[in-house]
N, C-alpha and C positions, 0 to 999 in steps of 0.2 A: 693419539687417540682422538684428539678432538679434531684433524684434518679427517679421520677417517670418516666420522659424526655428520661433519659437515658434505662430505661426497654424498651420504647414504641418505638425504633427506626428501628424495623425489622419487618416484617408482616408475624407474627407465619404461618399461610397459605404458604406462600412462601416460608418460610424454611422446612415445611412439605412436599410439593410440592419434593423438591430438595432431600431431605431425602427418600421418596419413591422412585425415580427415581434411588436413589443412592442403598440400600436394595435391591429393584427389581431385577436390575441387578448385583448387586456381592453378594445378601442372606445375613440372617442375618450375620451368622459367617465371613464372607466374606470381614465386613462393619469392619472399624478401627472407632474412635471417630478420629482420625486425618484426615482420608475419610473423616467423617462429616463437620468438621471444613474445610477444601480442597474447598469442593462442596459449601458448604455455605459460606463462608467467617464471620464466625462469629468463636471468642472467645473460647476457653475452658469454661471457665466460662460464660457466657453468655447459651451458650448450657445449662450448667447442672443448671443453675439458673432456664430459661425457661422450662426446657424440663425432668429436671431430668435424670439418667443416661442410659445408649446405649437401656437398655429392656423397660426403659419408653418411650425414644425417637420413638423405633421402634411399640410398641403398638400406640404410638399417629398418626404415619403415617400409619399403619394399618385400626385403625377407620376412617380416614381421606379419605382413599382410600375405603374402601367398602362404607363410605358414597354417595362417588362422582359414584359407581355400583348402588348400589341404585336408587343414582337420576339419571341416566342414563336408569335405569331399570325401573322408574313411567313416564321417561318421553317417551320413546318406547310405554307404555304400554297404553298411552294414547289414541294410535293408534289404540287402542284395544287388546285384549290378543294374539292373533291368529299371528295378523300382528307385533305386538310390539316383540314376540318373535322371528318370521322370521329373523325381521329388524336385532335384537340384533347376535343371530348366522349367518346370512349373514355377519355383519360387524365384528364378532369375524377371519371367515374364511378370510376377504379380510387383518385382518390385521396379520395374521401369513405370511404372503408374504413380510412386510415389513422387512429391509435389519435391524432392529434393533429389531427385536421379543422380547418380552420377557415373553410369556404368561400372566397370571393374575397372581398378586403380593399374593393374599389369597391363590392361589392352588399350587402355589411356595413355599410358608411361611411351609404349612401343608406338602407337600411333605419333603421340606428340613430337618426341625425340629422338625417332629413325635419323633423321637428316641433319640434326645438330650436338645430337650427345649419342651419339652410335656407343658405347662403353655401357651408358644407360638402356638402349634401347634392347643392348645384346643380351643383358644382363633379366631384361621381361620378355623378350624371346625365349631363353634358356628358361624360366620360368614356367611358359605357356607351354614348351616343349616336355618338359616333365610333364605337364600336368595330362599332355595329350598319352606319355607313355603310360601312364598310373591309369588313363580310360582305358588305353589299351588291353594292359596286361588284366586288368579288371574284365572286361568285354570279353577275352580270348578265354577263361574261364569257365565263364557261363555261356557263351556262347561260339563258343570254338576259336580257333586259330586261325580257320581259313580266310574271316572273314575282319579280323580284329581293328585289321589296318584303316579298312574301310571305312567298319563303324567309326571306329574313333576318329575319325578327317572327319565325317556327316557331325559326332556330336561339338567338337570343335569351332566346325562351320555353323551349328546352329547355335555356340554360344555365340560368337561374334557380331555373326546376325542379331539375337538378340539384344546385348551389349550395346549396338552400334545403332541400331535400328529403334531401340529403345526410345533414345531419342525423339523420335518423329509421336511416339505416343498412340504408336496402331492397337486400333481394338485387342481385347485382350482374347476374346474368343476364336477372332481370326487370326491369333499368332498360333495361339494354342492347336488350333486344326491346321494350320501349316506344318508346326511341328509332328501332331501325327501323320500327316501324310508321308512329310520327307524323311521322319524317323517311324517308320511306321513297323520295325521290328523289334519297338518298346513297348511295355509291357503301359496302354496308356488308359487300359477297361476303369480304371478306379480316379481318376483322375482329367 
């Protein structure tokens, strides 16, 4: 009972939490196990007990995080497809302006580790590639089949842009009319 006691004393979520925050911004390679340990306050052991080692820890705060895209992404979309994706690239553009950016953690991961951790890389491919089918089937919906494929490449394209672009810290009005032009069969009247 008391080994059991002893596992159950940290809330896996909350060290996941601190884990992607930590990866996010200093990249995988970037990340020590003693980073880990730092930002967490937990153990060596306890880490690799829970979590297994730095490529297991880092997939688990990867699933973790495109999870939490995800429901971020059903819960916009509730709004409808049109407005839900507005919302989502409106509020990607207002948060590259904050003083601590750090793009999205999937289009970092595949950026950083195409060429050195392809496992890892393939792994935020697969990721980004759902999440373009979920714009899809979404987009074919509301606004037909013929054209689904397309939009969803354009909204894709414009998160990446964004995401990547972010960076550079371009006015926020002129990303915004970029975006309506190039996505200009979004619904962008209220926004």
């Amino acid at each position: 009972m008391a080994t059991v006691m002893a596992r159950a004393q940290f809330d896996k979520d909350s060290i996941l939490d601190k884990t992607i925050m930590l990866f996010w911004q200093q990249g995988y390679h970037g990340t020590s196990m003693q980073d880990v340990t730092a930002s967490t306050g937990l153990k060596p052991g306890s880490l690799y007990n829970s979590f297994g080692n730095k490529e297991q820890l880092f997939i688990a705060s990867l699933e973790r995080y495109a999870q939490r895209s995800a429901d971020k992404m059903k819960l916009a979309m509730s709004h409808g497809t049109g407005e839900g994706i507005v919302m989502l690239l409106t509020d990607m553009v207002a948060a590259r302006g904050k003083k601590d950016y750090a793009s999205c953690f999937i289009i970092k991961t595949q950026l950083e580790l195409t060429s050195t951790e392809p496992k890892l890389a393939k792994l935020a491919g697969d990721y980004l590639s759902r999440t373009k089918a979920q714009y899809k089937l979404a987009i074919a919906s509301e606004y037909g089949e013929a054209l689904s494929e397309v939009y969803a490449t354009s909204v894709m394209m414009a998160i990446f842009g964004i995401r990547v672009y972010g960076y550079q810290q371009p006015n926020e009005a002129d990303v915004l009319e970029s975006l309506r032009l190039s996505l200009h069969w979004l619904p962008w009247e209220n926004h």
